[in-house]
mmCIF file of the N, C-alpha and C atoms, coordinates in Angstrom:
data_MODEL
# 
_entry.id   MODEL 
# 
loop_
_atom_site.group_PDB 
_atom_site.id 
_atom_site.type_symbol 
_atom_site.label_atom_id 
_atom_site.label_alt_id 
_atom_site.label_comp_id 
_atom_site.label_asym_id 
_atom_site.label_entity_id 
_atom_site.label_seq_id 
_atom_site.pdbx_PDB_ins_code 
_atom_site.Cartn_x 
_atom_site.Cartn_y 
_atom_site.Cartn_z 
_atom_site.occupancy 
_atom_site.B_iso_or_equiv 
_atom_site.pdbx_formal_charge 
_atom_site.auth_seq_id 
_atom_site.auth_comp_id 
_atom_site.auth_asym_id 
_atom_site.auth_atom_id 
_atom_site.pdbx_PDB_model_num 
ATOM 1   N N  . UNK A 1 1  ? 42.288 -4.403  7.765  1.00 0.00 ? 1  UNK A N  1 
ATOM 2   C CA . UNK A 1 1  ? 42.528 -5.085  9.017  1.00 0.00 ? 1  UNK A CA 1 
ATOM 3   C C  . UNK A 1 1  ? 43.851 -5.843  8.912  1.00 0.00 ? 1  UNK A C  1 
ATOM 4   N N  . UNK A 1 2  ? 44.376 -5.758  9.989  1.00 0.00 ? 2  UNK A N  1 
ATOM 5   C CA . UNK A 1 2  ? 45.377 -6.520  9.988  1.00 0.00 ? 2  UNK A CA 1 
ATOM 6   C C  . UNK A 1 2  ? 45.410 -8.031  10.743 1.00 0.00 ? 2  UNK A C  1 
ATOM 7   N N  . UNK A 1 3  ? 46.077 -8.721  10.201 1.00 0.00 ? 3  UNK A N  1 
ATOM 8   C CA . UNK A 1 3  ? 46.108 -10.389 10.595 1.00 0.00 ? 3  UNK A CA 1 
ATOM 9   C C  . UNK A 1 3  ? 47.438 -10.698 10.766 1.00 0.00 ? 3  UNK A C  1 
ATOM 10  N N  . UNK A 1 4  ? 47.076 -11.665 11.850 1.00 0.00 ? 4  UNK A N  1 
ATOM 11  C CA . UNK A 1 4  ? 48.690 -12.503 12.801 1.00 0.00 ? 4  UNK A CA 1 
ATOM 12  C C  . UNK A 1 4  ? 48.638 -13.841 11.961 1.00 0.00 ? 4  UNK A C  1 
ATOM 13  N N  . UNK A 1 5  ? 47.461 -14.055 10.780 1.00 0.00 ? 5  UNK A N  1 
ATOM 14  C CA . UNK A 1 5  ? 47.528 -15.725 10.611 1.00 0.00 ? 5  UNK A CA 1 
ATOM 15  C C  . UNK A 1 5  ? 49.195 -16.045 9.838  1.00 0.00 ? 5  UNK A C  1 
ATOM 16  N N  . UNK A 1 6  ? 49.678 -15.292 9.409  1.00 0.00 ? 6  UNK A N  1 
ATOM 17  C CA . UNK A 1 6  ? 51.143 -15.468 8.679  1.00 0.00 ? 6  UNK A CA 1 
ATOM 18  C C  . UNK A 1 6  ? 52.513 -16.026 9.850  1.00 0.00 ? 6  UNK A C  1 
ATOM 19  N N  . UNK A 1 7  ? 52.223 -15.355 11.261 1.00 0.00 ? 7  UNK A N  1 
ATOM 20  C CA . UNK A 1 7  ? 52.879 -15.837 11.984 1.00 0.00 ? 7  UNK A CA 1 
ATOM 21  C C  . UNK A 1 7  ? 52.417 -16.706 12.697 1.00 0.00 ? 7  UNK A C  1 
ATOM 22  N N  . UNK A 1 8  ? 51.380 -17.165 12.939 1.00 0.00 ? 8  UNK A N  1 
ATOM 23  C CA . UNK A 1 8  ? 51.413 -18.334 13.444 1.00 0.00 ? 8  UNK A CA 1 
ATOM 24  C C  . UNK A 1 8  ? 51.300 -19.648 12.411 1.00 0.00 ? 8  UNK A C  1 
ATOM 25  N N  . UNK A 1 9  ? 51.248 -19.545 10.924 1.00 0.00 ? 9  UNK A N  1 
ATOM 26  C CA . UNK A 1 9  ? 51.834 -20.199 9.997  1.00 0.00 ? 9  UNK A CA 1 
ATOM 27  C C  . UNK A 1 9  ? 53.455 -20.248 10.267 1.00 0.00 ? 9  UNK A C  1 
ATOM 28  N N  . UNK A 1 10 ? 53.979 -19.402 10.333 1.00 0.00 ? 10 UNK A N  1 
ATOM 29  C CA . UNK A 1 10 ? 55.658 -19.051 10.068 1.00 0.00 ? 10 UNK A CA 1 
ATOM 30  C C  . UNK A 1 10 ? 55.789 -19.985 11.746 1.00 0.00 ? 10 UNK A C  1 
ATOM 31  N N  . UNK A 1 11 ? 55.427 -19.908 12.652 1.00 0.00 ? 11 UNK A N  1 
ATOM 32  C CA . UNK A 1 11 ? 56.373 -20.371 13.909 1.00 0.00 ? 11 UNK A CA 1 
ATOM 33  C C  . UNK A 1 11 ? 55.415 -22.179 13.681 1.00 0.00 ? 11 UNK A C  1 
ATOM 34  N N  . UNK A 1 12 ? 54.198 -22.466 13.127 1.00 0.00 ? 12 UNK A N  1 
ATOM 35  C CA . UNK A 1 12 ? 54.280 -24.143 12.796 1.00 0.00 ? 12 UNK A CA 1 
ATOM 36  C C  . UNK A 1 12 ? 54.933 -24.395 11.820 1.00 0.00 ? 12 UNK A C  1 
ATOM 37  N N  . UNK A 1 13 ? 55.325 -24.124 10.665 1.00 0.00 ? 13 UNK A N  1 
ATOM 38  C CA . UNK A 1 13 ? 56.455 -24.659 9.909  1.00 0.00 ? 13 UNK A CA 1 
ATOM 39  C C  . UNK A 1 13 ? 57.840 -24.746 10.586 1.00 0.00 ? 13 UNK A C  1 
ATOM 40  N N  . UNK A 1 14 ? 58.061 -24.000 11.236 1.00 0.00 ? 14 UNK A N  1 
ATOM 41  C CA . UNK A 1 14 ? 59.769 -23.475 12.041 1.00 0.00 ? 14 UNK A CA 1 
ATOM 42  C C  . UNK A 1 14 ? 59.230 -24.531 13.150 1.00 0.00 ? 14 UNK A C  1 
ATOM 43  N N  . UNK A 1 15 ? 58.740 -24.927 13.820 1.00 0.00 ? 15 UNK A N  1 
ATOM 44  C CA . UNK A 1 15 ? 57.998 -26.306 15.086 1.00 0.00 ? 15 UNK A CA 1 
ATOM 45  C C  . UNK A 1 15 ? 58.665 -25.096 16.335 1.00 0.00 ? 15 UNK A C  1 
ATOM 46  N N  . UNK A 1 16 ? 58.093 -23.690 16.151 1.00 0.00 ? 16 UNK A N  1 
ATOM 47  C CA . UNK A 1 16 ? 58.729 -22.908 17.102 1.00 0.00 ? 16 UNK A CA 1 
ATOM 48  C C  . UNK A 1 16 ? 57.107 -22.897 17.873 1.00 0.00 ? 16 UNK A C  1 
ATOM 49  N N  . UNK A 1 17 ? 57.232 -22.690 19.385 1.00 0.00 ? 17 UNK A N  1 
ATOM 50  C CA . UNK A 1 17 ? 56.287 -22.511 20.058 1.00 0.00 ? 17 UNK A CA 1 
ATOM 51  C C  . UNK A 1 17 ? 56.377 -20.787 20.661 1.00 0.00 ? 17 UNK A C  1 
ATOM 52  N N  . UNK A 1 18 ? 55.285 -20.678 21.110 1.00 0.00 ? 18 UNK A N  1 
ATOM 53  C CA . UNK A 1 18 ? 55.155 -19.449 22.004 1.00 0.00 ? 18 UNK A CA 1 
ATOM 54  C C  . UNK A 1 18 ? 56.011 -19.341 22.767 1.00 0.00 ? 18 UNK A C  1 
ATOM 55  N N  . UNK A 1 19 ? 55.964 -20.304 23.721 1.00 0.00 ? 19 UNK A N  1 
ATOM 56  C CA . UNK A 1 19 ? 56.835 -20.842 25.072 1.00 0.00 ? 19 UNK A CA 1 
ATOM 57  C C  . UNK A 1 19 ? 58.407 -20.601 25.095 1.00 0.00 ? 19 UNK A C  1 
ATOM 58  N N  . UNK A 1 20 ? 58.608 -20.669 23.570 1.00 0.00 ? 20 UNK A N  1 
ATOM 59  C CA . UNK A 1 20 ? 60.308 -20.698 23.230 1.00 0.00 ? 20 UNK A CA 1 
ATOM 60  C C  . UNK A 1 20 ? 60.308 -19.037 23.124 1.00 0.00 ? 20 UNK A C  1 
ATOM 61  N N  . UNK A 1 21 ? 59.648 -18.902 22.137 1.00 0.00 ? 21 UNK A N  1 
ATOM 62  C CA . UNK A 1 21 ? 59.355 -17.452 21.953 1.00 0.00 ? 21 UNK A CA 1 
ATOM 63  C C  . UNK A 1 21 ? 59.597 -16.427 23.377 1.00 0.00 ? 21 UNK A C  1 
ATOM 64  N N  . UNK A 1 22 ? 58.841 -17.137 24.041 1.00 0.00 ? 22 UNK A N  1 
ATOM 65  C CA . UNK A 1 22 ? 59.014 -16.134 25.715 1.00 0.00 ? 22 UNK A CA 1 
ATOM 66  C C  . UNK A 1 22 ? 60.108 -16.123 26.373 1.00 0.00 ? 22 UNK A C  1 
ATOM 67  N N  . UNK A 1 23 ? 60.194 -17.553 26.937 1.00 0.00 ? 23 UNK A N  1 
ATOM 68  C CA . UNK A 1 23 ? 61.729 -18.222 27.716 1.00 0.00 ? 23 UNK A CA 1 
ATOM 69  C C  . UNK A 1 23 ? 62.706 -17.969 26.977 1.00 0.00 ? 23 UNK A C  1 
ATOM 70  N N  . UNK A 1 24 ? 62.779 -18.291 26.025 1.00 0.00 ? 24 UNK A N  1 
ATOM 71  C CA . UNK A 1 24 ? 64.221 -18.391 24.918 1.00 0.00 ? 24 UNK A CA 1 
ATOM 72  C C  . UNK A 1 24 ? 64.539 -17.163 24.713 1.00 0.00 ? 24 UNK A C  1 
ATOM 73  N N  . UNK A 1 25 ? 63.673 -16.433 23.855 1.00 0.00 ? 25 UNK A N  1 
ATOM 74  C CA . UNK A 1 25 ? 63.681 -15.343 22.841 1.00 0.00 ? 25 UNK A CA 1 
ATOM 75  C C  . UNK A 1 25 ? 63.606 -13.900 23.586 1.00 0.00 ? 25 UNK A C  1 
ATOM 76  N N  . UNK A 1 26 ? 62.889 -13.972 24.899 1.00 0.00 ? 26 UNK A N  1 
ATOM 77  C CA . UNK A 1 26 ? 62.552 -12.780 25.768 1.00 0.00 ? 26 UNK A CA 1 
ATOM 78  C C  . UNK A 1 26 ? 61.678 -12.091 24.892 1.00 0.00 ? 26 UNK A C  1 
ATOM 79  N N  . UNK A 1 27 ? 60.528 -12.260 23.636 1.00 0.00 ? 27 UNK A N  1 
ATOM 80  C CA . UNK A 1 27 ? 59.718 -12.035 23.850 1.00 0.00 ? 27 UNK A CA 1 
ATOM 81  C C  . UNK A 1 27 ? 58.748 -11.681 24.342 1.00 0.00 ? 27 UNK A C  1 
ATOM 82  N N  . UNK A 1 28 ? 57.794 -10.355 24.909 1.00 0.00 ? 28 UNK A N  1 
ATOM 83  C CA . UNK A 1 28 ? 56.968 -10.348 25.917 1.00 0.00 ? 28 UNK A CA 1 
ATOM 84  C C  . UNK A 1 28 ? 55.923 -11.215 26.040 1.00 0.00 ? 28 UNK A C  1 
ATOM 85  N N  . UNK A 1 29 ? 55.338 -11.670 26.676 1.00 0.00 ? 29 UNK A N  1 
ATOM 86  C CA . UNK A 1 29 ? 54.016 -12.301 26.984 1.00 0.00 ? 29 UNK A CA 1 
ATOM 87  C C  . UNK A 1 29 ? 52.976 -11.757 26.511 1.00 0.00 ? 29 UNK A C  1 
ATOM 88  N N  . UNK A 1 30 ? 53.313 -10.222 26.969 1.00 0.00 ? 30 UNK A N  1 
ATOM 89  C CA . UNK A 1 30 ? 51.866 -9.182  26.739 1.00 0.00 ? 30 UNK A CA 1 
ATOM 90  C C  . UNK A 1 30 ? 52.013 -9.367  25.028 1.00 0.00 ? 30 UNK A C  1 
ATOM 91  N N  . UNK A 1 31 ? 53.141 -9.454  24.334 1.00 0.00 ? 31 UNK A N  1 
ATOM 92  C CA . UNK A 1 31 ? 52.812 -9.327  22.820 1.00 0.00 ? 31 UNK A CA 1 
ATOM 93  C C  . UNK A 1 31 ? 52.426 -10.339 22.343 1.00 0.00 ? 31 UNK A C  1 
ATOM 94  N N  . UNK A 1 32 ? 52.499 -11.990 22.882 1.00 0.00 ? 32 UNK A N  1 
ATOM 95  C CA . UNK A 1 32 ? 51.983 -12.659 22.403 1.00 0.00 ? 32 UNK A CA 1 
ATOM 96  C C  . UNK A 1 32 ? 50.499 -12.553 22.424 1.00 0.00 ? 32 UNK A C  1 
ATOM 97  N N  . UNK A 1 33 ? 49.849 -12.209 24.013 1.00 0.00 ? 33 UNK A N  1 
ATOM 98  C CA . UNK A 1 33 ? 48.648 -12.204 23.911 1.00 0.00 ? 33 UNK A CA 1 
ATOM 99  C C  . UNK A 1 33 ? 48.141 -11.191 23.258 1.00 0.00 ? 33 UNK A C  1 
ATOM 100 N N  . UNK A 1 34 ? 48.470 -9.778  22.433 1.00 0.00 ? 34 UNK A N  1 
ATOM 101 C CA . UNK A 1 34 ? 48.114 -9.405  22.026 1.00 0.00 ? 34 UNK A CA 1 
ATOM 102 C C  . UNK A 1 34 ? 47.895 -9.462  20.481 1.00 0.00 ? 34 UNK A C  1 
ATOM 103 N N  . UNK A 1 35 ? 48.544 -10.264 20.109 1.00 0.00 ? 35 UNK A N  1 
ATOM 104 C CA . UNK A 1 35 ? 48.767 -10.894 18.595 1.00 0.00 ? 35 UNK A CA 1 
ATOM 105 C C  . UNK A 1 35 ? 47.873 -12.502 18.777 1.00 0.00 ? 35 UNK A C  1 
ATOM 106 N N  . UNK A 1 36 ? 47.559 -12.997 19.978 1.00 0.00 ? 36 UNK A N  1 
ATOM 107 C CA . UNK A 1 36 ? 46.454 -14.024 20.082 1.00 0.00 ? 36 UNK A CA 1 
ATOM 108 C C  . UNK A 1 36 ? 44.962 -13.425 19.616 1.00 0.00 ? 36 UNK A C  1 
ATOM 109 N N  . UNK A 1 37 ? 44.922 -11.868 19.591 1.00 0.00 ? 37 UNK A N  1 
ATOM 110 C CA . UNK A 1 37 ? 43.857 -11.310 19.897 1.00 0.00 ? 37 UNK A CA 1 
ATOM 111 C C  . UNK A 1 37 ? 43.449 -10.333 19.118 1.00 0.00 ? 37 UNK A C  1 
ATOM 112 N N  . UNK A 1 38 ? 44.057 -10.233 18.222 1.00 0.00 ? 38 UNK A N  1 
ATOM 113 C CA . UNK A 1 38 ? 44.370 -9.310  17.132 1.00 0.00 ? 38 UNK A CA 1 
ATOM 114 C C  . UNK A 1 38 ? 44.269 -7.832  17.389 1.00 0.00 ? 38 UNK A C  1 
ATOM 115 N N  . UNK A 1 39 ? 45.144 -7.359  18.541 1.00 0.00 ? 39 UNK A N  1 
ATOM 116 C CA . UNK A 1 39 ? 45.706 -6.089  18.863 1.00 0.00 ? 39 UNK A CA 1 
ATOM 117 C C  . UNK A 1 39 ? 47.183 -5.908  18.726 1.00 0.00 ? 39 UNK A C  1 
ATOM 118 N N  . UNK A 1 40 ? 46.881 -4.646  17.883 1.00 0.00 ? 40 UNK A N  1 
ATOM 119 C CA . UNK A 1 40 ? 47.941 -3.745  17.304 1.00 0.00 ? 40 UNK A CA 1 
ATOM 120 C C  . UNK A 1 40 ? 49.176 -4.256  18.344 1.00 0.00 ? 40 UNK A C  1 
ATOM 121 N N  . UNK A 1 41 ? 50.682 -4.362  17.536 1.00 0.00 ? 41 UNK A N  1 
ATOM 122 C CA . UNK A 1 41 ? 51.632 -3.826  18.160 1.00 0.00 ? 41 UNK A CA 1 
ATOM 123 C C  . UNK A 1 41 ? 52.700 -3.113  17.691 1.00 0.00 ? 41 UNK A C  1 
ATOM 124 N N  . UNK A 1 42 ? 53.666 -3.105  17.836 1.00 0.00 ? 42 UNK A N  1 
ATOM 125 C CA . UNK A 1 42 ? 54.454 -1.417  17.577 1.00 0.00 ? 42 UNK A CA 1 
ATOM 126 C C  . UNK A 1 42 ? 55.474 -2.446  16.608 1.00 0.00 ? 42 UNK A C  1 
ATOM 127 N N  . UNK A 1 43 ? 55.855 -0.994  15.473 1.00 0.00 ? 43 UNK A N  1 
ATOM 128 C CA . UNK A 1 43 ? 56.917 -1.703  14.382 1.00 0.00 ? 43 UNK A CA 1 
ATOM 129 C C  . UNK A 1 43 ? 58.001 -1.967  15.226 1.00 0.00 ? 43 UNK A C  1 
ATOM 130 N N  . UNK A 1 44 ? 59.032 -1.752  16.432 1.00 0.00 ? 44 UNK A N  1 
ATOM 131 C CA . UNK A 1 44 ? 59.973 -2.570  17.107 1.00 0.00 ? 44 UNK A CA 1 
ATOM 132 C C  . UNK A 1 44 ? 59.958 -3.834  17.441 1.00 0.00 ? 44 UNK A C  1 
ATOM 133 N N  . UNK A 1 45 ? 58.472 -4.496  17.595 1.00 0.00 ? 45 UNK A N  1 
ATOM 134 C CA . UNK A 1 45 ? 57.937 -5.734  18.099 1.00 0.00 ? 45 UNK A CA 1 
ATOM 135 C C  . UNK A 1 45 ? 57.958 -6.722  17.048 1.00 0.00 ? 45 UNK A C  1 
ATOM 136 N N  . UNK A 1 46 ? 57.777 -5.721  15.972 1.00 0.00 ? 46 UNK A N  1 
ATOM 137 C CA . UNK A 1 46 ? 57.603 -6.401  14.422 1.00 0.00 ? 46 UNK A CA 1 
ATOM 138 C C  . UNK A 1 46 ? 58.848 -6.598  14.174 1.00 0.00 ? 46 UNK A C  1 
ATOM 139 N N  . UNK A 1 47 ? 59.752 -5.575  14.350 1.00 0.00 ? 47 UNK A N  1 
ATOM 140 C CA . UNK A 1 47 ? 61.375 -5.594  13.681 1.00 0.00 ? 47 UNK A CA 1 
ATOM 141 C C  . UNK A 1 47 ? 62.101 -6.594  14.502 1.00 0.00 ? 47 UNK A C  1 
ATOM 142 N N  . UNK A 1 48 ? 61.600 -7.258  15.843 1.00 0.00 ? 48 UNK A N  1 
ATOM 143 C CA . UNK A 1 48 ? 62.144 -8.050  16.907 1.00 0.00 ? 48 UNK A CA 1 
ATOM 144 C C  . UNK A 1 48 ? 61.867 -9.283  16.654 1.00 0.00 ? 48 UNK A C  1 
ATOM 145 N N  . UNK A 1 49 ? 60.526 -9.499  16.049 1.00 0.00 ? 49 UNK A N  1 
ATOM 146 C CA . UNK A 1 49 ? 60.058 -10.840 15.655 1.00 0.00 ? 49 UNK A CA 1 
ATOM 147 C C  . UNK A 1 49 ? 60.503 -11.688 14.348 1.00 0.00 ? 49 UNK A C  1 
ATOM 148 N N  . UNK A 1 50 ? 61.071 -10.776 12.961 1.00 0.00 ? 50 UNK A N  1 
ATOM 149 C CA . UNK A 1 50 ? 61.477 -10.267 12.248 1.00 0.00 ? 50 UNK A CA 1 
ATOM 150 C C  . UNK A 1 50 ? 63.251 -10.848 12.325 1.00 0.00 ? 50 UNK A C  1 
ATOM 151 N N  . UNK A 1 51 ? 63.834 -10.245 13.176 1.00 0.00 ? 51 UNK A N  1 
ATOM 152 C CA . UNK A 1 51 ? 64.763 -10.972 13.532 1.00 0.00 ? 51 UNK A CA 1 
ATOM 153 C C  . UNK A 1 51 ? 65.285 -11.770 14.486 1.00 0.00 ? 51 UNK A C  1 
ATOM 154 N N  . UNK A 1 52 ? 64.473 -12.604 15.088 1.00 0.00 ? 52 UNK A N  1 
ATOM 155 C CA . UNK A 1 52 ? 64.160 -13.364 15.873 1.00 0.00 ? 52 UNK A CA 1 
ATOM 156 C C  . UNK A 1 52 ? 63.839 -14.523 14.800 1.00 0.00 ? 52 UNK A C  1 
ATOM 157 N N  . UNK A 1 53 ? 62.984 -14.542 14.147 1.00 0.00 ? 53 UNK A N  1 
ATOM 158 C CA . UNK A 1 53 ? 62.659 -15.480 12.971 1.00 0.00 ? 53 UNK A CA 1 
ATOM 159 C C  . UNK A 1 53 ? 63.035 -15.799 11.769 1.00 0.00 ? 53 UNK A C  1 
ATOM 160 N N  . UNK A 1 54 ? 64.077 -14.384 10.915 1.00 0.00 ? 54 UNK A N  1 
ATOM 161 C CA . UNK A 1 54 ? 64.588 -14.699 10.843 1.00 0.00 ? 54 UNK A CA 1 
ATOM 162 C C  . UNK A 1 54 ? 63.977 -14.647 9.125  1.00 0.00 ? 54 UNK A C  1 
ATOM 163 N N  . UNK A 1 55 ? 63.113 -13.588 9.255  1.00 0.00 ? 55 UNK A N  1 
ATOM 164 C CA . UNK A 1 55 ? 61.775 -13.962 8.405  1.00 0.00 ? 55 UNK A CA 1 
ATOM 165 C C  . UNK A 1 55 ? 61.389 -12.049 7.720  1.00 0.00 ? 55 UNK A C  1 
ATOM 166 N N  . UNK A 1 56 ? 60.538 -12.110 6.747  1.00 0.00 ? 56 UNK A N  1 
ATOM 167 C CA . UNK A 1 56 ? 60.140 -10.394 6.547  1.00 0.00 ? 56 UNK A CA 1 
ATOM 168 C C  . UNK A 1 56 ? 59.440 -10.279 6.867  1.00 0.00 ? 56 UNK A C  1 
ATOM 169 N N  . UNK A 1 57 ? 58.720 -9.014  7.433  1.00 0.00 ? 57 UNK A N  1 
ATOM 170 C CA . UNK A 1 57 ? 57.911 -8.657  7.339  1.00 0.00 ? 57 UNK A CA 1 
ATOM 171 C C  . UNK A 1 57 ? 55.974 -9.538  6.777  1.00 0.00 ? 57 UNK A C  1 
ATOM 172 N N  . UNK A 1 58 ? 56.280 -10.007 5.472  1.00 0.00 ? 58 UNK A N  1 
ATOM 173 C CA . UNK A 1 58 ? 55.152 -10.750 5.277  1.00 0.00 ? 58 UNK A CA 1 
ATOM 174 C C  . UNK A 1 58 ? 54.665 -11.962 6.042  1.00 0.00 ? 58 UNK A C  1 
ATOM 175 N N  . UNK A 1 59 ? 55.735 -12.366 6.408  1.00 0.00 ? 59 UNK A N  1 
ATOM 176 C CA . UNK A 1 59 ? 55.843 -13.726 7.123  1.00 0.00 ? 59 UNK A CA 1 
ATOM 177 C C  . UNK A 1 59 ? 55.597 -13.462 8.910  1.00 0.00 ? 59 UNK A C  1 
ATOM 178 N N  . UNK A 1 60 ? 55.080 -12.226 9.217  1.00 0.00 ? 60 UNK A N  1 
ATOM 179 C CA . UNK A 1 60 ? 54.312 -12.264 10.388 1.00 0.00 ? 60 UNK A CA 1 
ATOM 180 C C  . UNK A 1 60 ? 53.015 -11.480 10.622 1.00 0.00 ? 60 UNK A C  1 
ATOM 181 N N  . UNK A 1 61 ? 52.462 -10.585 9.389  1.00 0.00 ? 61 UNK A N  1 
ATOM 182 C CA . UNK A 1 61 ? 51.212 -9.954  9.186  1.00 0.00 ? 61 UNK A CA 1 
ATOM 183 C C  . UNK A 1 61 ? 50.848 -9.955  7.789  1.00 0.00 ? 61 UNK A C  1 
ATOM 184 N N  . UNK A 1 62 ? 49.560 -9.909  7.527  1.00 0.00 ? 62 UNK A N  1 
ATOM 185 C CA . UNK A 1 62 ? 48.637 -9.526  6.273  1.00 0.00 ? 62 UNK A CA 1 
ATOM 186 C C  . UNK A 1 62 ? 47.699 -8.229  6.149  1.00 0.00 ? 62 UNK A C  1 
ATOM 187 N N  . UNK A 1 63 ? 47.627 -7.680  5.711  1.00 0.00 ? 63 UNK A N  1 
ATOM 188 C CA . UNK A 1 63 ? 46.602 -6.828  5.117  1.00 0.00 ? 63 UNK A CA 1 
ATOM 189 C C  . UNK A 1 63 ? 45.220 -7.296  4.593  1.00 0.00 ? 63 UNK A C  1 
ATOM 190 N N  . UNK A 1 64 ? 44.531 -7.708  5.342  1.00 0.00 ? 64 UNK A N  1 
ATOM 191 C CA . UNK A 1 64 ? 42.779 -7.957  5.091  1.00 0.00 ? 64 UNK A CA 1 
ATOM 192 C C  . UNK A 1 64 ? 41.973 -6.933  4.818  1.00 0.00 ? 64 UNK A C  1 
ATOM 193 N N  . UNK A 1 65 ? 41.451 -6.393  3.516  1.00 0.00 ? 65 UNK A N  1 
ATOM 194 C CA . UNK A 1 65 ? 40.732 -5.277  3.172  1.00 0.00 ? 65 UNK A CA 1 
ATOM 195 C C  . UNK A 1 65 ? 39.216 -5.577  3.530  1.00 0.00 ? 65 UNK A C  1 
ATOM 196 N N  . UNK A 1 66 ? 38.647 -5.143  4.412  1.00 0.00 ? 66 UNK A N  1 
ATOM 197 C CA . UNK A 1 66 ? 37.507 -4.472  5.474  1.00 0.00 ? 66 UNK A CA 1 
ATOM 198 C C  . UNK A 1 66 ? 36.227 -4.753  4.089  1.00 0.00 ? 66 UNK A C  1 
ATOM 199 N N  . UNK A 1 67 ? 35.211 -5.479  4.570  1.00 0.00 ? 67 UNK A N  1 
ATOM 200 C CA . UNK A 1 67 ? 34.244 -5.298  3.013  1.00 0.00 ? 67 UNK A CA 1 
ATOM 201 C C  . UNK A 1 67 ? 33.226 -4.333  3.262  1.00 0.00 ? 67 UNK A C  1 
ATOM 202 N N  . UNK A 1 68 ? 33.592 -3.297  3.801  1.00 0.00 ? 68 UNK A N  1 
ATOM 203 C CA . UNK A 1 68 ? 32.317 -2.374  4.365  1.00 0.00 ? 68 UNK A CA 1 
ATOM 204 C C  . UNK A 1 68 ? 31.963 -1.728  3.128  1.00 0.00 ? 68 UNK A C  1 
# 
């Protein structure tokens, strides 16, 4: 499974909000709420956030292994 908890760690250390993220950054909306919600989004969104932040890859998803 994959997890958003790395980026919303990464934007409270940075005192970056969503809000900036949208207005500022042109960020979509739809990707925030879909990363509120833990639905998939596309590696461009990743590579946008990425450099937008300023940050790798680790620093906006995790890999959670499933205990089935």
């Amino acid at each position: 499974m994959i997890s958003y908890r790395p980026f919303w760690e990464t934007l409270n250390k940075r005192d970056i909000s969503t809000y900036e993220l949208i207005y500022r950054q042109g960020v979509s909306a739809n990707t925030i709420y879909r990363m509120k919600r833990g639905m998939p989004i596309t590696t461009k969104t990743l590579n946008d956030l990425c450099f937008i932040l300023d940050c790798s890859v680790s620093d906006i998803i995790e890999y959670i292994k499933d205990n089935d």
